[in-house]
C-alpha positions in Angstrom: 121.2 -1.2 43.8 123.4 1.5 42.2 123.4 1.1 38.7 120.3 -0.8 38.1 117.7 0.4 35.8 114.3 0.3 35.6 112.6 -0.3 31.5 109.2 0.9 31.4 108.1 -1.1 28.6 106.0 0.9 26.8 102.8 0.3 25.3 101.6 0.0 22.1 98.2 2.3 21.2 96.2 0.3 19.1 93.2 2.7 18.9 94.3 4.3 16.0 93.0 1.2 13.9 89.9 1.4 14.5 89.6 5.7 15.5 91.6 7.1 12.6 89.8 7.4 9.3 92.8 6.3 6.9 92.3 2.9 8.7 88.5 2.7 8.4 88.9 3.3 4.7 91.5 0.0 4.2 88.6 -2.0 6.2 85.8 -0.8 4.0 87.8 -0.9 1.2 89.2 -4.5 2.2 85.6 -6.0 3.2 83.8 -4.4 -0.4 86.8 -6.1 -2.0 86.4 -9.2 -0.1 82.5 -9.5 -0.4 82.8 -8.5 -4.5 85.3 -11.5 -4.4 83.2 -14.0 -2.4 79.9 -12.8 -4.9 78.2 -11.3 -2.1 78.2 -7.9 -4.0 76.3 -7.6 -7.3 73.8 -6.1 -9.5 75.6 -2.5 -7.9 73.0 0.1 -9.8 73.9 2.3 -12.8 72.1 4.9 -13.9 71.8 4.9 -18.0 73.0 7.3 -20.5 70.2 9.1 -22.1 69.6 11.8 -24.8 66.5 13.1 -24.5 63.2 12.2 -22.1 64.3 12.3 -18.6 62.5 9.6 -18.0 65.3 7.4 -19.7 67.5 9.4 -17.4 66.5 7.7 -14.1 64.2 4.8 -15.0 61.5 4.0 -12.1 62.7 0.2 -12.0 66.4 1.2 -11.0 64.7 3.8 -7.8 64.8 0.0 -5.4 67.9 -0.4 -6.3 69.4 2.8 -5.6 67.6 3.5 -2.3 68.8 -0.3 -1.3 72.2 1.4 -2.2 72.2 4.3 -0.3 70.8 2.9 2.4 74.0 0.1 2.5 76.2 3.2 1.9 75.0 5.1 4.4 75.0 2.0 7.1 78.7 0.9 6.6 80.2 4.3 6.1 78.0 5.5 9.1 79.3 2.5 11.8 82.8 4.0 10.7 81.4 7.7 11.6 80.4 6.4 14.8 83.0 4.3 15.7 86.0 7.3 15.3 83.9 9.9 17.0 83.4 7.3 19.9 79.7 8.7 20.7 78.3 6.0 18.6 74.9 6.4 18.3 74.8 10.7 18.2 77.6 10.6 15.6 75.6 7.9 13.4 72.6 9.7 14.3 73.9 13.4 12.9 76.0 11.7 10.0 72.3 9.9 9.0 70.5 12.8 9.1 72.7 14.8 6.4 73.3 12.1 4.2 70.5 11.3 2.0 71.1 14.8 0.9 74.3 14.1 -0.5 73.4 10.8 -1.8 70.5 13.0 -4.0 73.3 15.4 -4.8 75.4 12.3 -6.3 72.3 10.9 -8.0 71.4 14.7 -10.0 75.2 14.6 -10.5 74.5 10.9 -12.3 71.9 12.3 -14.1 73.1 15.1 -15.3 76.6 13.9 -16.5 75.7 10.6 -18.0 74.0 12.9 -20.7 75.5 11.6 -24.5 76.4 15.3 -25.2 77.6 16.1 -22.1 79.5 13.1 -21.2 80.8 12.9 -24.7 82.7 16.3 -23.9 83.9 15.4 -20.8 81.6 17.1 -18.3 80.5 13.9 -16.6 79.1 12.9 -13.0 81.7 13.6 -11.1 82.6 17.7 -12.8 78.5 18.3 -11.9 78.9 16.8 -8.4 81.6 18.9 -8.2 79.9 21.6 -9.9 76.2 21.2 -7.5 78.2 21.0 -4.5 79.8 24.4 -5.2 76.4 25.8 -6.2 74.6 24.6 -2.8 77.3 25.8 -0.6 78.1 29.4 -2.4 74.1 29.9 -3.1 72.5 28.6 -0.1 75.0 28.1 2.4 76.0 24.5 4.2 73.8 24.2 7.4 75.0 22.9 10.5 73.2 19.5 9.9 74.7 18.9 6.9 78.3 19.1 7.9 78.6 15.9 9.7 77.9 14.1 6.6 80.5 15.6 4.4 83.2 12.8 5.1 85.4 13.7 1.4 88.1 12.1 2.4 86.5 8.7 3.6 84.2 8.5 0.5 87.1 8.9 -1.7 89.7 7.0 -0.1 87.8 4.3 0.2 87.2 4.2 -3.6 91.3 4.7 -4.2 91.7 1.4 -2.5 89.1 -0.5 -4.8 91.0 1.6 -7.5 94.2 -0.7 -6.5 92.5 -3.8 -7.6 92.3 -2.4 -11.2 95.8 -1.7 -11.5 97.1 -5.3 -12.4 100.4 -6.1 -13.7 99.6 -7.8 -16.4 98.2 -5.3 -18.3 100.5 -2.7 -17.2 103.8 -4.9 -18.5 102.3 -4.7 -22.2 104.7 -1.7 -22.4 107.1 -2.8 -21.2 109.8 -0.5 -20.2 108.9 1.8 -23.0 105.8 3.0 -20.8 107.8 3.5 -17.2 109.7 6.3 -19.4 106.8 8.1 -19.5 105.5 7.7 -16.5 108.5 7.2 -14.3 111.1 9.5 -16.1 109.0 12.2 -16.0 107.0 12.5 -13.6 110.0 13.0 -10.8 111.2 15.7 -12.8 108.0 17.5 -13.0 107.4 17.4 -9.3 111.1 18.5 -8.3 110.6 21.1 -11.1 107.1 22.7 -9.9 108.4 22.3 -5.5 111.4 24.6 -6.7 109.6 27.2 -9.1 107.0 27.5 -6.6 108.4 27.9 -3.3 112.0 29.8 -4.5 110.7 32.0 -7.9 106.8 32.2 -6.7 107.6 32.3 -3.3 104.7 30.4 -2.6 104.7 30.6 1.6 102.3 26.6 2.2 105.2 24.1 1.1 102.3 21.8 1.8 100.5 23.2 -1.2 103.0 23.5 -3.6 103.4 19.8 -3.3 100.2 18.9 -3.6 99.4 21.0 -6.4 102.8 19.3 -8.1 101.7 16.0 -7.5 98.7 16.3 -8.5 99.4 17.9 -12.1 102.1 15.1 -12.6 100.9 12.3 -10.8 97.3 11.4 -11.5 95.4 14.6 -10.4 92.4 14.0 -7.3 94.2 10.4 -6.3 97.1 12.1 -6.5 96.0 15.5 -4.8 94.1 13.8 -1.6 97.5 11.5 -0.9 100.1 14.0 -1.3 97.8 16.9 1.1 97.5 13.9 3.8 101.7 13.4 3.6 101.9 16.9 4.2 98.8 17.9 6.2 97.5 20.7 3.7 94.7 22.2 4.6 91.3 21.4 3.4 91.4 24.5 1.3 94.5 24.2 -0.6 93.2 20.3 -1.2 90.2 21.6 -2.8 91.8 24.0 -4.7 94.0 21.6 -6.4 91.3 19.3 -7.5 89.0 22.5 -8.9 92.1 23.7 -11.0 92.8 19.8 -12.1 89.4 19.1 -13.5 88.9 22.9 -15.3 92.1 22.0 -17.5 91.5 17.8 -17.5 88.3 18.8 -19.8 90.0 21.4 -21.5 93.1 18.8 -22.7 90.2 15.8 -23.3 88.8 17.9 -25.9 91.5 19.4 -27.5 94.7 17.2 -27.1 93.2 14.5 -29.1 92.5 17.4 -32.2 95.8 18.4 -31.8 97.1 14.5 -32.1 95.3 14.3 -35.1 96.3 17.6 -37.0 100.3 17.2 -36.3 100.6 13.4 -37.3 101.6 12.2 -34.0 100.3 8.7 -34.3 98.4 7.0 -32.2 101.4 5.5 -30.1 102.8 8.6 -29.4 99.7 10.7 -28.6 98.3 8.0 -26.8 101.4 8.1 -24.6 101.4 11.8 -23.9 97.8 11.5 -23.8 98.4 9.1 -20.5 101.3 11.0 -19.6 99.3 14.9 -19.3 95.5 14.4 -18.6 95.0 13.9 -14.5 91.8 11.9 -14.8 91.7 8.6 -15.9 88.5 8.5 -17.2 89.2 11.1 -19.3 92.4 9.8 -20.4 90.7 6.5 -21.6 87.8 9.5 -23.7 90.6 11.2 -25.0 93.0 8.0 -26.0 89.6 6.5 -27.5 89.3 9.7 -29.9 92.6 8.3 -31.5 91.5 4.9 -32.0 91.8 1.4 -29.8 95.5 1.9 -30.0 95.5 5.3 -28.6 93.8 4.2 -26.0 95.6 1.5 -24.6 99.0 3.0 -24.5 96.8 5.4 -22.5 95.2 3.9 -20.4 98.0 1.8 -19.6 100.8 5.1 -19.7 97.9 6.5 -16.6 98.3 3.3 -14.9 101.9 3.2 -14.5 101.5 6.9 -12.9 99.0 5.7 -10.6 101.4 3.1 -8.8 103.3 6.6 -8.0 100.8 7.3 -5.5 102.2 5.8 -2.7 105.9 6.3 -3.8 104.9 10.1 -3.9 103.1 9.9 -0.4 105.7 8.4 1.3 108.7 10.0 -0.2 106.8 13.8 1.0 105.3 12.0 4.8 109.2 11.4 5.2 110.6 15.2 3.7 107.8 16.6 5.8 108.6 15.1 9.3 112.0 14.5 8.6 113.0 18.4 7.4 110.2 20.8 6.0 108.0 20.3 9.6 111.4 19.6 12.1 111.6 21.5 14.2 115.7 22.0 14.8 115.8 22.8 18.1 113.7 19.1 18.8 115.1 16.1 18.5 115.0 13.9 15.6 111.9 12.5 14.5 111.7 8.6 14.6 110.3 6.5 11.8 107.4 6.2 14.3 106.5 10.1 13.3 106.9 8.9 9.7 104.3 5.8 9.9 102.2 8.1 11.6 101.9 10.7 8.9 102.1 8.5 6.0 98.8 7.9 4.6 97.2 4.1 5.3 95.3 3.7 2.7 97.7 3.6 0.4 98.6 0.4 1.9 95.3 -1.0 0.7 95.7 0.5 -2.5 98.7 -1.6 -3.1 97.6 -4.1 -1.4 94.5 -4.7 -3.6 96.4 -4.7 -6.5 98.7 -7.5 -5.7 96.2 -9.5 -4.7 94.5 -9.3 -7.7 97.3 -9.2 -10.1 99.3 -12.2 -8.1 96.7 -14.2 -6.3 93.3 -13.7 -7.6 93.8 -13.8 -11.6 95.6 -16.9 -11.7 93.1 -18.8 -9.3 89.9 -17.5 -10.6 90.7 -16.7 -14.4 90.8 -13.1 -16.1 87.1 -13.2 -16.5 86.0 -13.7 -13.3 88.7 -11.3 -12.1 87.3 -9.0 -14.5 83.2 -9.5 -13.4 84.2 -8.7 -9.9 85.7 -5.1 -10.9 83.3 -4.5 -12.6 80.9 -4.3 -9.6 83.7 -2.6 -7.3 84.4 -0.4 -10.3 80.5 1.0 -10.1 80.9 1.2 -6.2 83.9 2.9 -6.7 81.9 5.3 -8.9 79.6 6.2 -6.8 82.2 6.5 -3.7 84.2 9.1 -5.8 80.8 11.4 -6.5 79.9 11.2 -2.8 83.0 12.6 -2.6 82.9 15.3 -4.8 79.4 16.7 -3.7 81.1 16.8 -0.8 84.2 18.8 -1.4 81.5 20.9 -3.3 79.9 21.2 -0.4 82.9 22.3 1.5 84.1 24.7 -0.7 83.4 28.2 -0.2 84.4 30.9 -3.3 86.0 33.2 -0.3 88.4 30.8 0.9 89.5 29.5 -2.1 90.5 32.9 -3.3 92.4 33.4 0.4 94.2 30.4 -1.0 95.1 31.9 -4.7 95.9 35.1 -2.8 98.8 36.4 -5.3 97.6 34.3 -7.8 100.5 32.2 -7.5 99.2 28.6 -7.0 97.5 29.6 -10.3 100.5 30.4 -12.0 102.1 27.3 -10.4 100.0 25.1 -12.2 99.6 26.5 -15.5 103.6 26.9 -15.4 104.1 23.3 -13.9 101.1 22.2 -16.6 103.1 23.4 -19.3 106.3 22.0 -18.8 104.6 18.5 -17.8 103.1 18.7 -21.4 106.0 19.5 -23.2 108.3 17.7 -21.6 106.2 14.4 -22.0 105.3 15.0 -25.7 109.5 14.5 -26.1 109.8 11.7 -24.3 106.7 9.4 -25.7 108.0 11.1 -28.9 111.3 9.7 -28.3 110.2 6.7 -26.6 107.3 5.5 -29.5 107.8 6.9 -32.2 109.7 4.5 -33.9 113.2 6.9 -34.5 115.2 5.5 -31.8 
């Protein structure tokens, strides 16, 4: 018949959920959360701090409990491996054979950094995983067996998710509205500020790593850094760069922000508050707040959880600017929210997920406490995920392409400018905000 037309319905492709890796990190994520929950994870294995005999370093009795621990590691991370490269059993099989070498990396990394000295200044497990990874791969090269196991983006989104179950509400609204100043006022500005310095004054040619180099000295640095580079597809490279840059100066400002503090009569409000505001890590922000006093550290602890939420804000906002304008092609079509959902990153999903659950559902049924016993085992899992991670962007990180990347030395200039204004600029508001004058 004229006029008639035929629909092809089209068909949904559901193998993404279970071949991309963003997914396989919300069903790790969710099933560690779920099983942590339920009280079928516990006892997870930490190695002590120690000051002197090695031996206190990495006591005999804990060596069952760590091997049990890789071993679980190694099983549920390496079904994911397996399923998303399809050839099951060869892709477990290669993953297997190089990862027992970064597990040792992660566990001289945990040696090493839970030092009293050492971690006292800030130069904990995950700088020397960092640090060992680089070592290994510069030194010695990164054989062909080992590069199946180097999964850095797996390891640490899967730890962001459990992350999202320790960012609950109730302990973020003891600000108030007086910490979303910090963290919400500013941060925007920063970002906008760095995008624009470095691609019109720097002339900085990857968009991609401008913006992840903004977000991830405004935002919350490595979290931050690996959400922002999957919105806007940077390449490994610029990625890595980011994070090396973020944790040189996050030492740097745990040691001498809190000094500073001190010697101009801030108050503990106040450089608490810039405290959370500046410093990427969080673990160093709760160090550095805790030089101050128990104050100090609250307001920043709780300043560098109100950033965190940003996260997915950030990663969405720059997955929709990417498909919808930097990426477009304008002789194509325009993009659909489809291309949008594709590129956003999933986990992000679980990372908000896991905190509403926990702040909304699980608190009120099970009671603060028990909330608080279950993170505390996710928390040491989440530990170890996020050095596994960092042995392996170590591992991946070669001197020679990282200076490709700072070719100019403008992404270095970007941060230390973009650095700069972030502190300045949040010094004025917490002043404004907590000191009291307003």
């Amino acid at each position: 018949m004229l006029g008639q037309r035929v629909v092809e319905k089209r068909k949904v492709d559901w193998s993404p959920l279970w071949l991309a890796e963003d997914w396989w990190t919300l069903w790790l994520g969710g099933i560690i959360l779920v099983l942590g929950t339920l009280g079928l994870i516990a006892n997870i294995p930490r190695l002590p701090r120690w000051s002197e005999s090695l031996a206190d370093a990495f006591p005999l009795h804990l060596v069952p409990g760590i091997l049990v621990l890789g071993a679980c590691l190694a099983m549920i991370t390496g079904v994911a491996v397996g399923v998303m490269k399809k050839g099951m059993k060869d892709e477990m099989r290669k993953y297997l054979i190089g990862f027992p070498f970064v597990f040792a990396l992660a566990n001289l990394a945990y040696v090493i950094g839970n030092h009293q000295i050492l971690r006292h200044y800030g130069f904990n497990d995950v700088i020397w995983a960092l640090v060992l990874g680089m070592a290994v791969c510069n030194v010695f090269g990164k054989p062909t067996w080992l590069v199946p196991a180097l999964r850095t983006e797996l390891f640490i989104k899967t730890g962001l998710i459990l992350m999202g179950a320790e960012i609950l509400f109730n302990r973020i609204l003891t600000l108030g509205f007086y910490g979303l100043g910090v963290a919400w006022v500013v941060t925007p500005i920063v970002i906008v500020f760095m995008y624009l310095y470095g691609t019109r004054v720097l002339k900085i040619q990857s968009k991609s790593m401008v913006a992840t180099v903004a977000a991830c000295t405004s935002v919350c640095g490595v979290s931050a850094a690996i959400a922002s580079g999957a919105a806007t597809r940077a390449k490994k490279e610029e990625i890595s760069f980011a994070i090396s840059v973020s944790l040189i100066f996050t030492i740097m400002m745990m040691i001498g922000m809190p000094i500073f503090i001190r010697a101009m009569g801030l108050g503990e409000a106040v450089g608490g508050a810039w405290i959370g505001g500046t410093i990427d890590s969080t673990g160093a922000v709760v160090v550095a707040g805790s030089m101050l006093g128990q104050t100090g550290m609250e307001v920043a602890a709780v300043i560098k959880m109100l950033q965190n939420i940003l996260i997915g804000f950030v990663a969405f906002i720059m997955a929709t600017l990417w498909v919808t304008r930097i990426d477009r092609n304008p002789y194509e079509p325009k993009p659909s929210v489809i291309e949008i959902w594709r590129r956003f990153p999933k986990f992000i999903l679980g990372f908000i997920l896991a905190s509403v659950v926990f702040s909304v559902i699980l608190i009120p049924l099970l009671g603060q406490g028990q909330v608080d016993s279950v993170l505390k085992t996710t928390g040491a899992l989440k530990g170890w995920l996020f050095t596994l991670a960092f042995v392996s962007i170590g591992l991946d990180s070669r001197f020679a392409d990282m200076a490709k990347v700072c070719r100019g030395k403008g992404p270095v200039k970007l941060y230390l400018v973009g650095q700069t204004f972030n502190v300045l600029l949040t010094l004025v508001v917490a002043w404004i905000i907590f000191s009291g004058r307003f």
